[in-house]
Structure formats: structure tokens, C-alpha cells
C-alpha positions in Angstrom: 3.2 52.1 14.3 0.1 54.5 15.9 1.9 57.0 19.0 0.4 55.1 21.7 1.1 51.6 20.9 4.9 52.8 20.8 4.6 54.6 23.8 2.6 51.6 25.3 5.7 49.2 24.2 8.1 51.3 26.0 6.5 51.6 29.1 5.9 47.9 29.5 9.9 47.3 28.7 10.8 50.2 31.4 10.7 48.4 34.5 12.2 44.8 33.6 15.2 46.4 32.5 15.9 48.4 35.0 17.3 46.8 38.8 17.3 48.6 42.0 20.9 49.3 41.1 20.2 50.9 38.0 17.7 53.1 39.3 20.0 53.9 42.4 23.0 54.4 40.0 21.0 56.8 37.3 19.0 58.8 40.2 23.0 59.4 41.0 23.5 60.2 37.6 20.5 62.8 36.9 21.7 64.9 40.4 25.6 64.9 38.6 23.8 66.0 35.5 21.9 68.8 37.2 24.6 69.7 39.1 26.7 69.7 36.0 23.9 72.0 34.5 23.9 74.5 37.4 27.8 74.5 37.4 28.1 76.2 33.8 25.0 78.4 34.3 26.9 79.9 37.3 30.6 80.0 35.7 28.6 81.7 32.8 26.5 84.2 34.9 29.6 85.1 37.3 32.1 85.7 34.6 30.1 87.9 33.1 28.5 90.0 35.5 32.3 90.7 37.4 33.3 94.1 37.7 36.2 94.0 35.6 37.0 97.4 37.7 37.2 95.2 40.7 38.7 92.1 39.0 41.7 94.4 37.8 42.1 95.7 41.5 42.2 92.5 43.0 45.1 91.4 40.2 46.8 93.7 40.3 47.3 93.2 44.0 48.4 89.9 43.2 45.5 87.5 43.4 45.9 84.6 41.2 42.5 83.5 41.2 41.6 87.0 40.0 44.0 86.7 37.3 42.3 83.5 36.0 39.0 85.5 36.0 41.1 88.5 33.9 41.9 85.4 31.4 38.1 84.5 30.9 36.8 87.9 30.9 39.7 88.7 27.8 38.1 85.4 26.2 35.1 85.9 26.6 33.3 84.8 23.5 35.4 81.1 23.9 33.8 81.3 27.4 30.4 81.5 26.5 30.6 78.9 23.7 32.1 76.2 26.9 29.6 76.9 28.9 26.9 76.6 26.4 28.6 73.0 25.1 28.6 71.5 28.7 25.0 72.9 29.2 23.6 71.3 26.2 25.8 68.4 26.5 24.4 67.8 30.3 20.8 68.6 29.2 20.7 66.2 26.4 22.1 63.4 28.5 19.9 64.4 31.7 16.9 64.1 28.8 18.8 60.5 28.1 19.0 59.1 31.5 16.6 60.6 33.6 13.2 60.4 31.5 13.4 56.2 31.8 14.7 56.4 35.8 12.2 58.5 36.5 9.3 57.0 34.5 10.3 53.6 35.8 10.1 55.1 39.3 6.8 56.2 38.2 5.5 53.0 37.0 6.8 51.1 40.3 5.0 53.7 42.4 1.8 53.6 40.8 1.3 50.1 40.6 1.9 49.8 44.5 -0.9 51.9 44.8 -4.5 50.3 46.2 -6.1 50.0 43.2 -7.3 48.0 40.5 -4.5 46.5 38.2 -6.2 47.0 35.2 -6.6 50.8 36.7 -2.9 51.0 37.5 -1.7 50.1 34.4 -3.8 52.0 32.2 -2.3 55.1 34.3 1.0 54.1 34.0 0.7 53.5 30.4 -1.0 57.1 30.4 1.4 59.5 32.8 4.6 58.0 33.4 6.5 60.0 30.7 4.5 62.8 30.6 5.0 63.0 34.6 8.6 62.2 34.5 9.4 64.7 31.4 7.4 67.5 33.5 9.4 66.7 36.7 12.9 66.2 34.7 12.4 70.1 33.1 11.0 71.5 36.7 14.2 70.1 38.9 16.5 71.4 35.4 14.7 74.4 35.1 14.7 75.8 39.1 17.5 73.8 40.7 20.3 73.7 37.1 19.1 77.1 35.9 17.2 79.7 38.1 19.2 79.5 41.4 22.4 78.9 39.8 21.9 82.1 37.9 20.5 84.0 40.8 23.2 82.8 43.2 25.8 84.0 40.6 24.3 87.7 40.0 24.0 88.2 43.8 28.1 87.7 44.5 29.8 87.1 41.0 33.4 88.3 41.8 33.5 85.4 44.7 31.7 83.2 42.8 34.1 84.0 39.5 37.2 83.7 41.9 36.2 80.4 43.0 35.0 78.7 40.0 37.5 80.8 37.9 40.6 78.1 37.7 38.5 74.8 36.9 36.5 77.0 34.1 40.1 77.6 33.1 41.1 74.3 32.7 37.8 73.0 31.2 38.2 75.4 28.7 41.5 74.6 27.8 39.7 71.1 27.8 36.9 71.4 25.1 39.3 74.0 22.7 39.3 72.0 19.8 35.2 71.0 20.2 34.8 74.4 20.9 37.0 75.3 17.7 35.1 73.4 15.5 31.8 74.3 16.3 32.9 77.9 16.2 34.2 77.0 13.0 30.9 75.2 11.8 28.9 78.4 12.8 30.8 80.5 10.6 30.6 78.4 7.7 27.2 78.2 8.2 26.1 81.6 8.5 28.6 82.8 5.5 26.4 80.6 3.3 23.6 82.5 4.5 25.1 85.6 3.6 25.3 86.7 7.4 29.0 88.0 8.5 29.5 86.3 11.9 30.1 89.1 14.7 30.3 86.8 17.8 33.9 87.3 18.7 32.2 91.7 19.5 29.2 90.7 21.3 30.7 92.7 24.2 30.7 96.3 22.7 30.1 97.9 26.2 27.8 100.9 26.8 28.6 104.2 24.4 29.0 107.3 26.1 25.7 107.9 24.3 24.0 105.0 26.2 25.6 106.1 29.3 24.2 109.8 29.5 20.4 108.4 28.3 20.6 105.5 31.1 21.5 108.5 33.2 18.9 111.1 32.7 16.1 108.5 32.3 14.9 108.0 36.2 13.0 105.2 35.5 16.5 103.2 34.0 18.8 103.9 37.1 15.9 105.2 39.5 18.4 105.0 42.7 20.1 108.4 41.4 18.8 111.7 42.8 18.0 114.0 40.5 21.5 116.4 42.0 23.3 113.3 41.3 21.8 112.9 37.8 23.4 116.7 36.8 26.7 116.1 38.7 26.7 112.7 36.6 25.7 114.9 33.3 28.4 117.6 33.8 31.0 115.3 33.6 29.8 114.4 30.1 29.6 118.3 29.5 33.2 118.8 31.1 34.5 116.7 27.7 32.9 118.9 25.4 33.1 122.1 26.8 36.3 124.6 26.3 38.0 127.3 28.7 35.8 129.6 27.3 32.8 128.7 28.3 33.9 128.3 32.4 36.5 131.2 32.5 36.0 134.8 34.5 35.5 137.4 31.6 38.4 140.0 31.3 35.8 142.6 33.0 35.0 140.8 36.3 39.4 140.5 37.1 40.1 141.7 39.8 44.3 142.4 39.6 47.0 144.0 40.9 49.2 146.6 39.3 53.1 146.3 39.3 53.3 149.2 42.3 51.2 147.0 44.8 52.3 146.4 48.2 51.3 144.2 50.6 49.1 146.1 52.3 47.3 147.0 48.8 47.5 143.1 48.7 45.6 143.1 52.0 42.8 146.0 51.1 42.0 143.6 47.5 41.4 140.0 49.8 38.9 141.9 52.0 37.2 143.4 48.9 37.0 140.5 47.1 37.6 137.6 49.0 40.2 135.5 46.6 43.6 134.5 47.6 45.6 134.9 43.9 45.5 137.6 41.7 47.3 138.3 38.3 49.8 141.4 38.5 49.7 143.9 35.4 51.7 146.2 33.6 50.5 148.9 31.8 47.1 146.9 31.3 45.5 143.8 31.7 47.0 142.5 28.4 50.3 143.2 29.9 50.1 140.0 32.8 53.3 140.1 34.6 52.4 136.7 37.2 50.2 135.6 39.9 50.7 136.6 43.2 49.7 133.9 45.7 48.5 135.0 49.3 49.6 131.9 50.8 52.9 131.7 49.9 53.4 135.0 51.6 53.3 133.3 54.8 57.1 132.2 55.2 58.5 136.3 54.2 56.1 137.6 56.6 57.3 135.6 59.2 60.9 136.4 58.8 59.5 140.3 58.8 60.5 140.5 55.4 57.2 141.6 54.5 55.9 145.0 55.7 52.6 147.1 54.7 54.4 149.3 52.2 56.3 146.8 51.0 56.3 145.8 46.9 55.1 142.2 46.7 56.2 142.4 42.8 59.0 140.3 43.9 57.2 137.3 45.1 54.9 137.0 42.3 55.1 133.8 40.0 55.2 133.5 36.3 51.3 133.1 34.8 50.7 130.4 32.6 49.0 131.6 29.5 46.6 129.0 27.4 44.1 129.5 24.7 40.2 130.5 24.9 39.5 127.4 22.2 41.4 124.5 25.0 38.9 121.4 25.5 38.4 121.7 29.5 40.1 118.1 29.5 43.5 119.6 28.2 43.3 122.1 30.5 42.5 120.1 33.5 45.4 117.5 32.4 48.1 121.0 32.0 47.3 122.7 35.4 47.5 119.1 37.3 50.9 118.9 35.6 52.7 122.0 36.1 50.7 122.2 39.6 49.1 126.1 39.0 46.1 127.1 40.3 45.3 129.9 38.1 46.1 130.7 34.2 45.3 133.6 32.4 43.1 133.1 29.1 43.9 134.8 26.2 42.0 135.4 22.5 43.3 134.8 19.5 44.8 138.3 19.5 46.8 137.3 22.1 44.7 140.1 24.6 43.4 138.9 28.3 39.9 137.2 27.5 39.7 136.2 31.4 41.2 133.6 33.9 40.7 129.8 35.1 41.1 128.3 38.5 41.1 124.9 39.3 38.3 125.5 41.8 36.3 126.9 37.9 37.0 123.7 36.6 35.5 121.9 40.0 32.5 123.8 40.2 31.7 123.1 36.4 30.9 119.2 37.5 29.8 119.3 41.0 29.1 123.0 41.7 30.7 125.9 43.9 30.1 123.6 47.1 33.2 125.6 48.8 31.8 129.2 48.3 28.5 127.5 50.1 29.7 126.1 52.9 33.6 126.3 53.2 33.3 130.3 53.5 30.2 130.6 55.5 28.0 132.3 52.5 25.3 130.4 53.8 24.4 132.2 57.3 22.4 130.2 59.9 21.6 133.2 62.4 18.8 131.0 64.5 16.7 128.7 64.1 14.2 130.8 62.2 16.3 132.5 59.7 18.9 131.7 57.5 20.8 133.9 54.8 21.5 132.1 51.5 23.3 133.5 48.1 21.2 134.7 45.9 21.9 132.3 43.4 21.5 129.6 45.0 19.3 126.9 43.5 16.0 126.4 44.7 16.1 122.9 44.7 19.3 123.2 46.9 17.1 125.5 49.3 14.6 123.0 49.3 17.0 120.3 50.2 18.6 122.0 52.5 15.4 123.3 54.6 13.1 120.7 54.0 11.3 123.4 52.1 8.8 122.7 49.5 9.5 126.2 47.3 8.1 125.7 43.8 10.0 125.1 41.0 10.1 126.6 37.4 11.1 127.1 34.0 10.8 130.8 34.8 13.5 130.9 37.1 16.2 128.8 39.0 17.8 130.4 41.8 16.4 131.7 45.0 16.7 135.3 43.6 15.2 134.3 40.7 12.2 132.9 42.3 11.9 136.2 44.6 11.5 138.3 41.8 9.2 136.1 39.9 7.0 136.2 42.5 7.1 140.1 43.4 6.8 140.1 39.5 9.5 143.4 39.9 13.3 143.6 40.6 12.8 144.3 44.3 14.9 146.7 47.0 17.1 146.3 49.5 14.8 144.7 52.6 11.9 144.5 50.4 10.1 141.2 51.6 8.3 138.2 49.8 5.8 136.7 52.1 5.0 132.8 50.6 2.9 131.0 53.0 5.0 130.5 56.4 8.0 132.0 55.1 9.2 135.5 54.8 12.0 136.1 52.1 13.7 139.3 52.6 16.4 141.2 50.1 19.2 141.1 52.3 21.6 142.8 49.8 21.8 143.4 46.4 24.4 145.3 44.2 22.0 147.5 41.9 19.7 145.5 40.2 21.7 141.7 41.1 20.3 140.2 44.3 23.3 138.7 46.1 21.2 137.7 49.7 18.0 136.2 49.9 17.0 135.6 54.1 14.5 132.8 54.8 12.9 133.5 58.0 9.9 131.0 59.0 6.9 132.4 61.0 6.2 129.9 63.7 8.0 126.7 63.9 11.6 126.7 63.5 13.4 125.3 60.2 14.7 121.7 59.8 18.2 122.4 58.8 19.8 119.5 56.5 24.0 120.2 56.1 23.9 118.7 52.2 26.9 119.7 49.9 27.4 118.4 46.7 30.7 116.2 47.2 28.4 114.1 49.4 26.4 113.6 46.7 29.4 113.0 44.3 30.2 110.1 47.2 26.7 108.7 46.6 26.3 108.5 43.1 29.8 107.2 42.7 29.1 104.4 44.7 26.0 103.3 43.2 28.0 102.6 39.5 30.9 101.0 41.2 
């Protein structure tokens, strides 16, 4: 039989068969359908997309519906192949029920219309369940797909909370249809030759993946570019070892086994630390650590005076190897609660020391020396004194500056004596448009002061420090 006398048969058996009733009664039944539809698109959608970071928290705390959630999310692959049965189930019998109800709907319309019969029926023969099968896939598409999804990736943990325990049960529900199809799939694809890796679609982001998606701006474009290298030294930190982050045996500064306090005293001034390994004959002779603050309670009692030893105070050192991953190290000094260890080679000689504040400064940077000390000097607001190493990008940031940037150099310093194309002197100056840069100090050829003075208007001063930074990009991947 040609296409259009069937389709020409159907549509003249449409409307006598269907009542008021049955229209009323299957327009019922297509909204259920959709709404059926649009229920496992969200349950889908809002599962999936949960933090499970955040999920964890809340069940860990005791929320039950969380806990359903946790269930799903561990089942993830049984999940998926529900919501897929009730959406294709619910399509096929939306396809089913609605195309008739709404072509018959059609058909009643059109021929109510002021127009020649022979001209309504010849339409109705020609668009009804075209126009029905168009308006069927738009309300499915937009109102059982698209805004169930969208509603779903814009609050998923609520979403997955509330829809978590019927999911559950429905679930629990379709298991055996759900088995057997699985079951089908497999035997299917082993035929093929194919090995059937469903139950690991979830393999998560690599570390790999991780660092790309973060140095790649145009992948996570929220993240700064400081963010992006406190981000990337944590990936660094696992790699790296002690050796690479320690103070080298010839930058120590120590205390020999005759020190007193007062020698104590004369060493913080000079070099501005508060612990410092005691020796014996030589540096590979480490006696302990002597720790300025625990000094505190003696010299209150008056136990301490400025000729006294300070030998007795001091605490044993922990020693650990040149070749310890940074994460080992981090995990030992949390756990036996030191601040400082002493490095040794595998001689068993001194090859440096480690602080906690080392280990810090190798993911976010020595913030502390920057702004906890005062290093950076703000002496009006015209001038300001920075280290020498400071970054120029920090500078930048800092001053709402716009001081180029290199591969020539990276730090203030750096950028001074690129310009002056020399090693400059003590108060030798660097004029770059409104700015004047002047060699504050300097210990022989090392610049350690660089001072920014601004001819004219005064400089916008921006207090930035990396652990705000470390705040920011934290919570942008929570």
C-alpha cells in the first residue's frame, strides 16, 4: 500500500476513535510521560555532577539523604543504565500516546477552521502527524530534557538529596531489567570482540589531566595566572626532594657550644631567624636546635642572663636524608612537631637545613618575609622599598604598575640590571618612564633593595599576599 494512502487511512480513523475523554485522559498521559522524562534526566544529571567532597561532608555529619546519594554515586554505572531505561521507556510510550492525541487534536482544530471542507481535509490529511510529531519532540526536547538538565547542573547536591531516596528505590525496582540488559550488552559486544568497560566509565581526572587543565587559561580561565603557579607547585611539592628546597651548608648560620645568650641575642639581630643549630667542633658535629621562643619562660624566672650558656636549653635536631621526597618530610616534621631538621649527605656531613616555613614557601611563596616582617617598606605615598627579589609581576600587582616582563629576568633586581645593562651601585638609579628605581642596598654584587619612587602622582598601593590567593583558587575547585 503507497505511504500516503496509509497515512491517509490513519488520519481518517483518528478522530472517531478517540472521545473527549480519551483526548482529556491521554493529554494527562503525555504531561506524566514528560514529566516522567524530565524526572530521570534530572536524577541522572544531579547524581553525577555532586561533589562527592561535599556529599561525604554532609554524611558524614549524619544526613540520610546524603547517604542515599553516597549509595548511587558508589553505583554509579547501575545508575545510569535506570535512568536511561525509564527515559527510553517514557519516550517510546510518549511517541505511543501522544502522536494520535495530538494529531487528533489537530485534525478537530483544523476542521473548525473557516474554510472549505475539501481544503480542511486535504490539510489535515497533509500536517496532522507531521505537526503533532514536531510538537511531541519540541515539548520532549525543551521541557523533558533541556531544563531538567539545566536545573540539575545549577544546584545538583539539593537536587540529588531530594530525588536521592525515590532513585533509590526505583533502582532497587528495575534490578533484574537492568541486570539483564546489562547482561545482553555484554554478550553482545563479546561477540564483536569488544571487552565491555562500562562498570570504569568514571576514571576521574589523572594528575596529568589535572596540571594541563591548570596551566591551560583558556580550560579554567577564572584562575589568575599567581594562582595557576601556586596550583602547579603543589604538583612540584610531590616530586621534589629536601634537596632541592633546603639552605646549603654555607649559608647556616649556627651557634657554637660556648654561646650565651647574649651571643644568642647579637646572631637574631644579624640575621633575623629565631632557631639556630648548635655545633661542636664543626658543623658536621650538630649538637640541637636552640629555639628563641622557648627562652621566654627561663628568662622570666631570671634564670637567663647575658653571659649565660644557653647550651642547656637547646633541643635534640632531627637529622633526615638529602634524597627525602618533600611529602615524607612534610608528613615527619608534622608528626614529631619540629620546626627545623638538619640535612645530611650520604656521608653523613651537614648538606644544609629545612624549616617548615622552606617547605611553605615552596607552594605559595615566602609571603611571611614580605609582609609579616615589614621587608616591604611603604615610606609615603610616593616611594616604597621592596626586596630585591621580588617578582615583578608581584610589583606590578601590588602597585598597579605595568613594569615589563621577560624571559631575561624575573625579579625587580633582575629587571633593574637588565635595564642599566650593568650590575649597578649602591644609590645608582633606573629612571623608566614616571618611575625612579633606586639601589637601596646591595651586598657586593646581589641587590637586596630595590626603592620605587613615582614622579608626580602618588602610587595605588594594593595589600596582595599569596595565601589570599591560595583562598581564591581553592575555592574556585571546591
Amino acid at each position: 500500500m503507497p505511504f500516503a494512502v496509509l497515512l491517509q487511512s490513519q488520519l481518517l480513523q483518528i478522530q472517531p476513535l478517540l472521545t473527549g475523554t480519551e483526548v482529556a485522559v491521554r493529554l494527562l498521559s503525555v504531561v506524566a510521560l514528560i514529566l516522567l522524562n524530565a524526572f530521570f534526566v534530572t536524577v541522572e544529571f544531579s547524581i553525577v555532577s555532586a561533589r562527592r567532597s561535599r556529599i561525604n561532608q554532609l554524611a558524614s555529619s549524619g544526613d540520610m539523604q546524603a547517604r542515599t546519594v553516597q549509595k548511587l554515586q558508589q553505583k554509579l554505572n547501575s545508575l545510569l543504565s535506570t535512568t536511561q531505561l525509564g527515559i527510553t521507556l517514557s519516550s517510546l510510550a510518549l511517541g505511543w500516546i501522544g502522536e494520535h492525541t495530538m494529531a487528533a487534536l489537530i485534525i478537530h482544530w483544523l476542521t473548525r477552521l473557516p474554510i472549505q471542507t475539501s481544503l480542511a481535509q486535504f490539510l489535515s490529511h497533509s500536517i496532522a502527524l507531521p505537526l503533532a510529531f514536531l510538537l511531541l519532540a519540541y515539548l520532549q526536547i525543551v521541557l523533558g530534557e533541556l531544563c531538567p538538565k539545566s536545573v540539575a547542573l545549577s544546584y545538583p547536591e539539593h537536587i540529588a538529596r531530594f530525588l536521592g531516596p525515590p532513585s533509590l528505590t526505583i533502582a532497587r525496582l528495575l534490578k533484574p531489567f537492568v541486570w539483564l540488559l546489562n547482561q545482553s550488552t555484554s554478550f553482545l559486544l563479546s561477540i564483536l570482540g569488544i571487552k565491555d568497560n562500562s562498570t570504569r566509565w568514571h576514571s576521574g581526572v589523572t594528575p596529568e589531566e589535572l596540571r594541563l587543565l591548570i596551566n591551560t587559561s583558556t580550560e579554567v580561565p577564572a584562575l589568575k595566572k599567581g594562582e595557576r603557579e601556586i596550583l602547579s607547585n603543589v604538583f612540584e611539592f610531590r616530586g621534589a626532594t629536601v634537596e632541592e628546597v633546603m639552605v646549603p651548608r654555607t649559608q647556616i648560620a649556627a651557634l657554637p657550644q660556648s654561646a650565651t645568650f647574649q651571643d644568642l641575642l647579637d646572631e637574631i639581630v644579624r640575621s633575623k631567624h629565631s632557631r639556630y643549630p648548635m655545633t661542636g667542633e664543626s658543623l658536621d658535629n650538630i649538637l640541637g636546635i636552640i629555639n628563641f621562643h622557648k627562652l621566654a619562660l627561663p628568662l622570666s624566672r631570671g634564670e637567663l642572663l647575658p653571659h649565660s650558656s644557653v647550651e642547656a636549653w637547646i633541643t635534640p635536631a632531627k637529622v633526615v636524608p638529602e634524597t627525602l621526597p618533600l611529602n615524607d618530610l612534610l608528613t615527619q616534621m608534622q608528626q614529631s612537631a619540629r620546626e627545623m631538621v638538619i640535612v645530611v649527605d650520604e656521608y653523613g656531613g651537614t648538606a644544609g637545613l629545612v624549616t617548615f616555613r622552606d617547605l611553605t614557601a615552596k607552594i605559595i611563596g615566602d609571603a611571611t618575609d614580605t609582609d609579616s616582617i615589614g621587608k616591604i617598606l611603604y615610606q609615603d605615598s610616593h616611594t616604597v622599598i621592596f626586596p630585591a627579589q621580588t617578582e615583578i609581576e608581584d610589583v606590578n600587582e601590588r602597585l598597579s604598575l605595568t613594569l615589563p616582563t621577560s624571559e631575561n629576568y624575573v625579579t625587580l633586581g633582575g629587571f633593574v640590571i637588565f635595564e642599566l645593562q650593568k650590575i649597578p651601585q649602591i644609590n645608582e638609579q633606573l629612571i623608566y618612564k614616571d618611575l625612579e628605581l633606586t639601589v637601596a642596598a646591595a651586598e657586593g654584587p646581589k641587590l637586596t633593595k630595590i626603592k620605587i619612587r613615582r614622579l608626580g602622582k602618588a602610587l595605588v598601593l594594593s595589600n596582595v599576599g599569596a595565601p589570599a590567593a591560595v583562598r581564591t583558587a581553592t575555592n574556585r575547585l571546591l
